[in-house]
PAZAPA-4460 file (N, C-alpha, C; in steps of 0.05 Angstrom, whole numbers, plus 32768, in hexadecimal, padded with zeros to 4 digits):
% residues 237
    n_x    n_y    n_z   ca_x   ca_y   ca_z    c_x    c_y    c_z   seq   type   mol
   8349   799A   7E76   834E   79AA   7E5E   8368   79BA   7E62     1      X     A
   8383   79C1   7E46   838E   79CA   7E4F   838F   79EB   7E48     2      X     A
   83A6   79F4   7E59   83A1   7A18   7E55   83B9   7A15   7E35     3      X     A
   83B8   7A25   7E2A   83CF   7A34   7E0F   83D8   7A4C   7E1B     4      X     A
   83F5   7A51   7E1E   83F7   7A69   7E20   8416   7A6E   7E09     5      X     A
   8415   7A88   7E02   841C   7A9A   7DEF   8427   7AB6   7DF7     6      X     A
   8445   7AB8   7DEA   8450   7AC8   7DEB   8457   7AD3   7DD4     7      X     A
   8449   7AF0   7DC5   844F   7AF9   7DAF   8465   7B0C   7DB4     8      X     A
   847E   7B0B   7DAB   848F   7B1B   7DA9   8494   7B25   7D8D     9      X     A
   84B1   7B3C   7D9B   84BA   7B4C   7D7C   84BB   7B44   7D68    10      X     A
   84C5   7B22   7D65   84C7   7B1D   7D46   84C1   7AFC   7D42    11      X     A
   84B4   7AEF   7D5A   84AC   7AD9   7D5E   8491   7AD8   7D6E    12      X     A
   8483   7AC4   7D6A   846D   7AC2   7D7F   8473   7A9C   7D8B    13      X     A
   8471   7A9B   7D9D   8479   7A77   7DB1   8461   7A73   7DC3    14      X     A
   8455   7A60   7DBE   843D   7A51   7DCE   843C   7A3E   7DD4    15      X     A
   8435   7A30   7DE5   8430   7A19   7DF5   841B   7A13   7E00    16      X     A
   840E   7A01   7E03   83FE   79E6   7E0D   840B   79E6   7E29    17      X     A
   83FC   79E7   7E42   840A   79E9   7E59   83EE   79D2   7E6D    18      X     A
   83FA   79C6   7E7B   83E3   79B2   7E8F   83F6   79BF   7EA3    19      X     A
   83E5   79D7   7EB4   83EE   79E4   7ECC   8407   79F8   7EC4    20      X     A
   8419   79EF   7ED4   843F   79FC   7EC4   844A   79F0   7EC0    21      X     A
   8442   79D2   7EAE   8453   79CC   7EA3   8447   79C9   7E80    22      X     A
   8457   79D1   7E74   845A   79D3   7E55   845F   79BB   7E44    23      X     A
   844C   79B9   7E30   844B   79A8   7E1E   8453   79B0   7E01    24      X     A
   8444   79A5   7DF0   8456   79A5   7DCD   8456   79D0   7DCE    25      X     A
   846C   79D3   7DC1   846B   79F7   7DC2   846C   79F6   7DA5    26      X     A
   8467   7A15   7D99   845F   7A15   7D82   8472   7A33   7D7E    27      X     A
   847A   7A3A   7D65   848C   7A55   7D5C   847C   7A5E   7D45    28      X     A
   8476   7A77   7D46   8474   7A7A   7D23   847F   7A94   7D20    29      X     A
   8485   7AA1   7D0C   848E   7ABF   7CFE   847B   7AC4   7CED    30      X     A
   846F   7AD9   7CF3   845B   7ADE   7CD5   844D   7AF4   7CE2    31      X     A
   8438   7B02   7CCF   842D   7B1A   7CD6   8405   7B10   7CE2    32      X     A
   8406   7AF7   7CE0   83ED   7AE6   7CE5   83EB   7AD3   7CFE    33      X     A
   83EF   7AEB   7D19   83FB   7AD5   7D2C   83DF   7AD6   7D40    34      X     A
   83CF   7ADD   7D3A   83AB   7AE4   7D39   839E   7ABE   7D32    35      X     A
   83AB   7AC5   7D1E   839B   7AA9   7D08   83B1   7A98   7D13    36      X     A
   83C5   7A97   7D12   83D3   7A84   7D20   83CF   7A73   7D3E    37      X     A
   83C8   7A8C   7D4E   83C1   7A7C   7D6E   83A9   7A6E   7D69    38      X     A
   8392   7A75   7D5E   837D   7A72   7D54   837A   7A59   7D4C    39      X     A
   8393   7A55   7D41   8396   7A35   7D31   8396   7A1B   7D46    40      X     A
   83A6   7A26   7D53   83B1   7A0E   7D64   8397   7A06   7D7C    41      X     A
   8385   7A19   7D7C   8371   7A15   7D8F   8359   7A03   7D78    42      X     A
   8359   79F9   7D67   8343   79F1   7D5A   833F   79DB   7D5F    43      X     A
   8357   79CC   7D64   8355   79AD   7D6B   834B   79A3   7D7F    44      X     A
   8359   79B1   7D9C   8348   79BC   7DB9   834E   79D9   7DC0    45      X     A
   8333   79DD   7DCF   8334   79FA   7DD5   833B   79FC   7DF3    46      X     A
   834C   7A15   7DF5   8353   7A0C   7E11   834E   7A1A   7E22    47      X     A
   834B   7A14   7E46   8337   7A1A   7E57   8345   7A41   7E56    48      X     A
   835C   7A3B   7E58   8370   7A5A   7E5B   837D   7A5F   7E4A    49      X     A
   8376   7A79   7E39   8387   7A84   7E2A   8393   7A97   7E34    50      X     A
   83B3   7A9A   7E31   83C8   7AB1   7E42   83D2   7AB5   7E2B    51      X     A
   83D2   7AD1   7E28   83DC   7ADD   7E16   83F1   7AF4   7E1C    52      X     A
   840B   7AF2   7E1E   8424   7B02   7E1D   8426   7B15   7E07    53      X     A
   8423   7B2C   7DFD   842C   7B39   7DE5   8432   7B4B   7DE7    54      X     A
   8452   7B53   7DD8   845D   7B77   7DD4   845D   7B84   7DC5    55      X     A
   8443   7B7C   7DB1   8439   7B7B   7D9F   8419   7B90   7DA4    56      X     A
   840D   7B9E   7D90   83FB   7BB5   7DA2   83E2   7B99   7D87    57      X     A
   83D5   7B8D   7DA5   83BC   7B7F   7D8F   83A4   7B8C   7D8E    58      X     A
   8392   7B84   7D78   8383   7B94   7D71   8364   7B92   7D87    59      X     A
   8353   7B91   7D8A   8346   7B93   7D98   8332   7B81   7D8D    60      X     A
   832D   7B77   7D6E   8321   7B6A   7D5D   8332   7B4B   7D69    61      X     A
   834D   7B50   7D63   8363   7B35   7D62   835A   7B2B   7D7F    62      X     A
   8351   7B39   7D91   834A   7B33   7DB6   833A   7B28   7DBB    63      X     A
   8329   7B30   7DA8   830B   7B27   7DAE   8309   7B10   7DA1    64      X     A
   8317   7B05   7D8C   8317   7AEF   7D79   832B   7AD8   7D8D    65      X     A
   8341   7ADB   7D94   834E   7AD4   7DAC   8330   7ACA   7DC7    66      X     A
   832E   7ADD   7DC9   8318   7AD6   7DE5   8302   7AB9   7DDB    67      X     A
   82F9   7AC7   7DC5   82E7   7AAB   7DC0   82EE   7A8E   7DB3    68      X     A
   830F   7A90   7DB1   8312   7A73   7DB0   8320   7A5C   7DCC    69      X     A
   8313   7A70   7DDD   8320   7A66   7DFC   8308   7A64   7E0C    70      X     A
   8307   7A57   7E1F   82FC   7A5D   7E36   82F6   7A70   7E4B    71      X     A
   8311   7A75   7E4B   8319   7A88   7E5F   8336   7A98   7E51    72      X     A
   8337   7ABC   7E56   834D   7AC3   7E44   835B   7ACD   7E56    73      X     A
   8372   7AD7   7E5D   8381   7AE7   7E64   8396   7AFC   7E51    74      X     A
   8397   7B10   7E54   83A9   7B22   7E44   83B6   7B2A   7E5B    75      X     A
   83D1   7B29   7E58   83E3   7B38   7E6E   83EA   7B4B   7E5F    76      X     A
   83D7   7B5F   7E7E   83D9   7B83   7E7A   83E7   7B8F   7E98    77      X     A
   83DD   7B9E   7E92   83DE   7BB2   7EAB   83D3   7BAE   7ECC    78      X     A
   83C2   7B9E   7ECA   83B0   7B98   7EDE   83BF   7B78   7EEB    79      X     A
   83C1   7B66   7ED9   83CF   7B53   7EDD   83E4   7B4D   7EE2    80      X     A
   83FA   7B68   7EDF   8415   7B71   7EEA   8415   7B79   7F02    81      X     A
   83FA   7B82   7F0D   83F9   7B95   7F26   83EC   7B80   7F3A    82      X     A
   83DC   7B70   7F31   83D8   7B53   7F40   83EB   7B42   7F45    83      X     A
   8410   7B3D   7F38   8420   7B34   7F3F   8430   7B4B   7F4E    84      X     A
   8428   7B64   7F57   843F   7B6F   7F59   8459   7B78   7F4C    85      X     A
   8451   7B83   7F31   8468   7B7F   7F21   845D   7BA0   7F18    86      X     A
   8474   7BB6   7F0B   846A   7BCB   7F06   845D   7BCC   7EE4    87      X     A
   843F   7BE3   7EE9   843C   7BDB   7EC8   8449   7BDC   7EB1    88      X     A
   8467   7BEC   7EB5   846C   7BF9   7E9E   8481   7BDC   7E90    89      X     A
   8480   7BC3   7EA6   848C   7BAD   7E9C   847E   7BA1   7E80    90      X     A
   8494   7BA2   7E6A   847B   7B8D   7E58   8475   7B77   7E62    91      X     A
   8460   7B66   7E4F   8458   7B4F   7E5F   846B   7B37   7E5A    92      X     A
   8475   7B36   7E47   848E   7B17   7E40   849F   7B22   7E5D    93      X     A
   84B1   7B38   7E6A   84C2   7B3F   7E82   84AD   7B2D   7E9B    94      X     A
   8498   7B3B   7E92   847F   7B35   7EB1   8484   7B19   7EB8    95      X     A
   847E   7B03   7E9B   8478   7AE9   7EA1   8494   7ADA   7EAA    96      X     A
   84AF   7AE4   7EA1   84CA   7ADE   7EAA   84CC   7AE7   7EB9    97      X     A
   84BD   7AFA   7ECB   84CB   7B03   7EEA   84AE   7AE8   7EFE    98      X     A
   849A   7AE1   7EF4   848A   7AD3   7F05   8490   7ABA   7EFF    99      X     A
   84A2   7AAF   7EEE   84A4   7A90   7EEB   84BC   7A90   7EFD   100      X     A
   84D1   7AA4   7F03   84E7   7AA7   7F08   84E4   7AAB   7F29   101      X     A
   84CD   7AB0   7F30   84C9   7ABA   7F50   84C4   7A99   7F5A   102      X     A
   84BC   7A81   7F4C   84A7   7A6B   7F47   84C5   7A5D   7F49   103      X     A
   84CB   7A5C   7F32   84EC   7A47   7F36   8502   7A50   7F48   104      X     A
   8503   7A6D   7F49   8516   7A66   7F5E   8507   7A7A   7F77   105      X     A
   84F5   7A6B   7F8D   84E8   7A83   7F99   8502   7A7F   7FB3   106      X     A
   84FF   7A9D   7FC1   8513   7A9B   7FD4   852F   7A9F   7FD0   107      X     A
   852A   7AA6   7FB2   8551   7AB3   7FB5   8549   7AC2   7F97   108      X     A
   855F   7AD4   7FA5   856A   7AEF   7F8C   856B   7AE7   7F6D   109      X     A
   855F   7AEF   7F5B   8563   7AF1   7F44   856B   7AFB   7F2E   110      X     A
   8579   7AFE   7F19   857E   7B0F   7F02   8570   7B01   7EEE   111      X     A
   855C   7B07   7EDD   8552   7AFA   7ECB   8554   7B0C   7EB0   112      X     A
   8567   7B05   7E9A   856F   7B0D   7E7F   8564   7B04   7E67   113      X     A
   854D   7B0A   7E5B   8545   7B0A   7E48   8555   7B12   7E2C   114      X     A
   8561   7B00   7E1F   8574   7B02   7E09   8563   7B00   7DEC   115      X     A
   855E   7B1E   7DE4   8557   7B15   7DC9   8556   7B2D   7DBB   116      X     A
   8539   7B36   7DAD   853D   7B50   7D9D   854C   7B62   7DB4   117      X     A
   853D   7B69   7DBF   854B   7B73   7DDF   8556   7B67   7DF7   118      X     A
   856B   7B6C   7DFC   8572   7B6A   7E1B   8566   7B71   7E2C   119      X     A
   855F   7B67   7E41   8550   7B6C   7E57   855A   7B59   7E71   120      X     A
   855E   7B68   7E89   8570   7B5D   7EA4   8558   7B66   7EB9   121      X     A
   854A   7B56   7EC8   8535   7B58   7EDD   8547   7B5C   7EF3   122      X     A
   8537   7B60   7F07   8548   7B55   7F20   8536   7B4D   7F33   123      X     A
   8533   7B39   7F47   851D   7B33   7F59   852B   7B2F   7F77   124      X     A
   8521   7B34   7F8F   852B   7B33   7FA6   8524   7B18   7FAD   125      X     A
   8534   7B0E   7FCC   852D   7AF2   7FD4   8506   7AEA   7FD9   126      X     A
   84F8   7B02   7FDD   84E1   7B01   7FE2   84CB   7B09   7FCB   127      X     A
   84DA   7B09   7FB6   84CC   7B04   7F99   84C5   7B2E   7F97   128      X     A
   84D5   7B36   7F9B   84CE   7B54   7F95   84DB   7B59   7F7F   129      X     A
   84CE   7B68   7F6F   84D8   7B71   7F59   84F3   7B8D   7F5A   130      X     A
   8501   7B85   7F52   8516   7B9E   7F5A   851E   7BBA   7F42   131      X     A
   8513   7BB7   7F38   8516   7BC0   7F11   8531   7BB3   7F00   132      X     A
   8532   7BC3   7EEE   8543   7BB0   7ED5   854C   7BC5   7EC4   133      X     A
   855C   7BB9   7EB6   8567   7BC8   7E9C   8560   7BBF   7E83   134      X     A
   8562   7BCD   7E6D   855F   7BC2   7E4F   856C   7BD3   7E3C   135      X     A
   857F   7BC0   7E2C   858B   7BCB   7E12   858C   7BB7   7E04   136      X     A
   8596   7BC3   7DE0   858D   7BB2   7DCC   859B   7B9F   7DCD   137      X     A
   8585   7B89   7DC3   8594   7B71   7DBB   85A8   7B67   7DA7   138      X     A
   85AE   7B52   7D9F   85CC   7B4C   7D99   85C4   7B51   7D71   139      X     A
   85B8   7B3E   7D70   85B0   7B43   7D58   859E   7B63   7D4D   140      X     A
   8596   7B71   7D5B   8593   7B90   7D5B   85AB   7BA0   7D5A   141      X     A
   85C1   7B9B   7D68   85D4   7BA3   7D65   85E2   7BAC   7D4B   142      X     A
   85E6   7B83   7D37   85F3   7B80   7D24   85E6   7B94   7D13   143      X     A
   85CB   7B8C   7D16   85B6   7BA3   7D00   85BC   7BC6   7D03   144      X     A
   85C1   7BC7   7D1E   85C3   7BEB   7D1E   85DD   7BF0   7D19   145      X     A
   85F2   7BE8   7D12   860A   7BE6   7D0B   860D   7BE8   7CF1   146      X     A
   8600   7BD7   7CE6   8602   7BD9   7CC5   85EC   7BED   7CB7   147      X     A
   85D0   7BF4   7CCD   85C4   7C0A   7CC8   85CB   7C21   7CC2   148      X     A
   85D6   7C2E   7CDC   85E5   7C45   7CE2   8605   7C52   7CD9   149      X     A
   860F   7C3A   7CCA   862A   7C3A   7CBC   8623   7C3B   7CA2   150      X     A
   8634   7C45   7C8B   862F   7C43   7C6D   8648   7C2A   7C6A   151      X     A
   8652   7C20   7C7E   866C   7C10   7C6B   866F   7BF7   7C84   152      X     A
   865F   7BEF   7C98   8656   7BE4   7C9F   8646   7BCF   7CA0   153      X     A
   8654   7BAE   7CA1   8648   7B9A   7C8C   8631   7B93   7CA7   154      X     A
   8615   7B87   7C9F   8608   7B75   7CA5   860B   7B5E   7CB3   155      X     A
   8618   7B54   7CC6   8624   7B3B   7CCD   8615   7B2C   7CE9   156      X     A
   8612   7B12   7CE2   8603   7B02   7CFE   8615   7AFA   7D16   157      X     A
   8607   7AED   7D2B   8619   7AE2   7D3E   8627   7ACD   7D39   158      X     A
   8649   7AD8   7D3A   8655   7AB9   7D39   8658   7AA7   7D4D   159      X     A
   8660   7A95   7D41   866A   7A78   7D56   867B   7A7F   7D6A   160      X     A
   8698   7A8A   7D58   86AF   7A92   7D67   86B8   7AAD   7D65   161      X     A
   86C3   7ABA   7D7F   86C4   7AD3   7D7E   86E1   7ADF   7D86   162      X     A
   86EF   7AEA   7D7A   8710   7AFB   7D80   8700   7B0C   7D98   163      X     A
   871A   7B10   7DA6   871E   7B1A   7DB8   8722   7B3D   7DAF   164      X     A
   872F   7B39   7D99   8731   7B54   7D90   8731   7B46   7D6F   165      X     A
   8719   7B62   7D62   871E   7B4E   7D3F   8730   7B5F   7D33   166      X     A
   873A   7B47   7D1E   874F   7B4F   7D09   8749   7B4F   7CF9   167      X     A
   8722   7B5D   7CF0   8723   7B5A   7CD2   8704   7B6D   7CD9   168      X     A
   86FC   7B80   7CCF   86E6   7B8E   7CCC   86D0   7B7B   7CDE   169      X     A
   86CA   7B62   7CCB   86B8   7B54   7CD6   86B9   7B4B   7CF7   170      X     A
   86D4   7B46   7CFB   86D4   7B32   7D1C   86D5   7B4B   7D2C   171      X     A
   86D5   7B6A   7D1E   86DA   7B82   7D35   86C7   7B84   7D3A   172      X     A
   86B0   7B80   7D26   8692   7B7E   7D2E   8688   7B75   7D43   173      X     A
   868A   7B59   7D3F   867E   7B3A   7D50   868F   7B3F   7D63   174      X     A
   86A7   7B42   7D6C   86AB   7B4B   7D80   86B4   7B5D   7D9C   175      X     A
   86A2   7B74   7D86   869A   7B88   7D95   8681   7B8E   7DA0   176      X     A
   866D   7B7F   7D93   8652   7B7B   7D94   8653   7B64   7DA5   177      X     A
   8659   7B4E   7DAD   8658   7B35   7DB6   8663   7B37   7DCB   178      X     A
   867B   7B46   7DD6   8694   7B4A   7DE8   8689   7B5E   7DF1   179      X     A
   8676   7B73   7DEE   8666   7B88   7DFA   8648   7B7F   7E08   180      X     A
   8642   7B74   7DF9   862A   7B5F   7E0C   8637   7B4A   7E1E   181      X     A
   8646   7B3C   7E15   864F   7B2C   7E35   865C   7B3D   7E4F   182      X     A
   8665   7B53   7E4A   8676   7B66   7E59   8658   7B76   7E5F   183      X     A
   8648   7B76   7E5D   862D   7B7E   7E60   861A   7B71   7E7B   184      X     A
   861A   7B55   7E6E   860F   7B41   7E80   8617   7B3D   7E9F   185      X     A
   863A   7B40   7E95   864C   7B32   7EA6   864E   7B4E   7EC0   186      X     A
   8647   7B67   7EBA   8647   7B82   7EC6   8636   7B80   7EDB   187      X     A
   8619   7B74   7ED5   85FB   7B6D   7EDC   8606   7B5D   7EF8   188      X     A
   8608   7B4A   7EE5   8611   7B30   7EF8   8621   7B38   7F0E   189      X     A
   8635   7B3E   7F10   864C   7B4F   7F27   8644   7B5C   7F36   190      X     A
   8636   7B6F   7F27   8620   7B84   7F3D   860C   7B76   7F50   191      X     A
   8603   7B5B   7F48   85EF   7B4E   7F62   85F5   7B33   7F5D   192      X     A
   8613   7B35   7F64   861F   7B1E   7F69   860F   7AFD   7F7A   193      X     A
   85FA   7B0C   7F89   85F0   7AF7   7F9A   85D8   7AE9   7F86   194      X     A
   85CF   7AF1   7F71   85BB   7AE6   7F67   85C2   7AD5   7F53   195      X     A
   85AB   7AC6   7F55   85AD   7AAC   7F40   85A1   7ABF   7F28   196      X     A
   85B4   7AAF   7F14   85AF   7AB9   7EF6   859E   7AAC   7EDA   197      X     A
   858B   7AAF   7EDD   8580   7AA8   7EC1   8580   7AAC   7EB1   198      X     A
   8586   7AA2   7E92   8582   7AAE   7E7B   8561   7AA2   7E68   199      X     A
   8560   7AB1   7E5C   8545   7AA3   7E44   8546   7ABA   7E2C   200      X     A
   8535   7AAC   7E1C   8533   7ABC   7E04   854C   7AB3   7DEC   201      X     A
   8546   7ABC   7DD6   8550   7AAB   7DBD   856F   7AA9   7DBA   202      X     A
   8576   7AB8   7DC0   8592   7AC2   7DCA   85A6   7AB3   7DE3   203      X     A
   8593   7AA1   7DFE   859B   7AA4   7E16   85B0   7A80   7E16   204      X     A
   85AD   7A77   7DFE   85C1   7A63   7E01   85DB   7A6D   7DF7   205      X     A
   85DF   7A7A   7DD7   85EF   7A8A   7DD5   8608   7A8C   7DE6   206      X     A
   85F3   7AA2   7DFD   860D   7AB0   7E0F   860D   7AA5   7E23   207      X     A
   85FB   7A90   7E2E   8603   7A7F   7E40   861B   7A72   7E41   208      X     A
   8620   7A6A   7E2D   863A   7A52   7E2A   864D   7A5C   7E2E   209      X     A
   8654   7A7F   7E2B   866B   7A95   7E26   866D   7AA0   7E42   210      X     A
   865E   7A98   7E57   865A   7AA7   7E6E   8670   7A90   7E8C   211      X     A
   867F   7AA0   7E99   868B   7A93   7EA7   8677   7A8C   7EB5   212      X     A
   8669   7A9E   7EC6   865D   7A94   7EDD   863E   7A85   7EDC   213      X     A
   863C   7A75   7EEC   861E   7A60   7EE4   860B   7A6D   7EDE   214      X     A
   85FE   7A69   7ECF   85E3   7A6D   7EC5   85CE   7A60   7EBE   215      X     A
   85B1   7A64   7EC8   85A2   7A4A   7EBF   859D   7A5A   7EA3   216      X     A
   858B   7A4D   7E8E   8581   7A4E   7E7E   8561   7A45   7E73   217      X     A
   8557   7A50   7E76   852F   7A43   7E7B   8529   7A57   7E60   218      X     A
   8536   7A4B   7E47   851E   7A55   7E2D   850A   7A5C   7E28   219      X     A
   84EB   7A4B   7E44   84D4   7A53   7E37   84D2   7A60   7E53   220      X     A
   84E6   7A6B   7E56   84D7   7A7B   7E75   84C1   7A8A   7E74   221      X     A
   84BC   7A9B   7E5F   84A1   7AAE   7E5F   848F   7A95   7E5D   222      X     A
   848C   7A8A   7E54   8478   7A74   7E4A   8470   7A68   7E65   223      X     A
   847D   7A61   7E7D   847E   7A4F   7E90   846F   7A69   7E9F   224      X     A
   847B   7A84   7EA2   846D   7A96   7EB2   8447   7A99   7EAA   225      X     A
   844D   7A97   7E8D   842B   7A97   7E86   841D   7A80   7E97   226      X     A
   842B   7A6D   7E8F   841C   7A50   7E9D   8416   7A58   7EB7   227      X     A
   8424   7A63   7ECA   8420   7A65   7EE9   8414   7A7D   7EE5   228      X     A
   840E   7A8F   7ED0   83F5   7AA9   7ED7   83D5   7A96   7ED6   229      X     A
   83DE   7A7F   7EC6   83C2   7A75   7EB7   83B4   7A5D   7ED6   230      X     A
   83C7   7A58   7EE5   83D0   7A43   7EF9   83BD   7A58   7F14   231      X     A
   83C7   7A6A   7F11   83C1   7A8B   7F24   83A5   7A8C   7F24   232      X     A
   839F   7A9C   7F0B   8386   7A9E   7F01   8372   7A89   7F07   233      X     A
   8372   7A6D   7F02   8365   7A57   7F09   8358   7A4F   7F26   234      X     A
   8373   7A57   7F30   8371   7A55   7F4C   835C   7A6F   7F5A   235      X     A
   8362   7A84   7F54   8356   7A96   7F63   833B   7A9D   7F53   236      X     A
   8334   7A90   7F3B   831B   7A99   7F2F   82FB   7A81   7F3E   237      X     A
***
């Protein structure tokens, strides 16, 4: 039987079908029904592990409804952070990218950057220790608090291509916002020069391609970390 695990974030929720850690068909949705949504995908088979990632405050009704369409549930909390060694005040999408990240690359230094509503930069030692992290807003948060906080300040997305310096309201935007996050990243990076760099999150191809120095890129990294809590769990229950 397989486990499902699920990552409800800020403005997306991503799940997967996992046999051990490795991931099968994944699923996206946006909506305010992500309750009835996980719910769905378990009707066809129910699966032995449900892992549930959320930064999202669920209801205690939505938990219990969760619990009984599984076998077995997991909610990554507080207790489950402190069983990996990881501090509580980590949310749980950071938790599951610092334990998939200890898994793929164990034995060497890490920076792991979560690119999306928020920025977020982990750091892990060669012996899988957690070292703490930073967090500031994300790219598309940015454009939004820009055109929030300004009365004459347009609304504008991420472009393709970006001036070095803009010559028109719009490109001073994009790249000042864009050219401030890579000069961001690139700060991170310098400072622990010895670690291998990961990116993930909706954002992490983006600035991958814009980045001199190598970088892997693992998209469903939280997703892969659930699989190996669900992999964990199995094993020691």
């Amino acid at each position: 039987m397989a486990n499902l695990v699920v990552d409800i974030g800020n403005t997306s929720l991503k799940a997967a079908w996992a046999d051990g850690i490795t991931l099968g068909r994944t699923f996206r949705y946006q909506g305010e029904r992500m309750t009835d949504f996980v719910i769905s995908l378990t009707k066809g088979e129910r699966p032995d592990i449900l892992v549930v990632s959320s930064v999202r405050k669920l209801s205690q009704n939505n938990i219990l409804r969760l619990k009984e369409s599984c076998e077995r549930f997991i909610f990554i909390d507080k207790e489950v952070l402190e069983n990996h060694n990881l501090p509580s005040y980590l949310t749980s999408d950071r938790a599951a990218s610092v334990i998939a990240s200890r898994y793929l690359f164990k034995g060497k230094k890490c920076t792991v950057f979560d690119l999306g509503t928020i920025i977020s930069a982990d750091f892990i030692d060669e012996d899988g220790n957690y070292e703490g992290g930073v967090i500031s807003p994300g790219c598309m948060t940015r454009f939004k608090s820009v055109n929030r906080y300004s009365k004459y300040l347009p609304l504008l997305d991420m472009p393709e291509d970006i001036e070095k310096k803009g010559l028109s309201l719009s490109s001073s935007i994009c790249s000042g916002i864009i050219s401030g996050i890579i000069f961001e990243i690139e700060g991170q990076i310098s400072q622990n020069s010895e670690n291998i760099v990961v990116f993930t999150g909706g954002d992490a191809n983006y600035f991958a391609k814009r980045m001199k120095n190598s970088i892997f890129v693992v998209c469903n990294l939280v997703l892969m970390g659930l699989a190996l809590t669900a992999v964990e769990y199995d094993k020691n229950s």
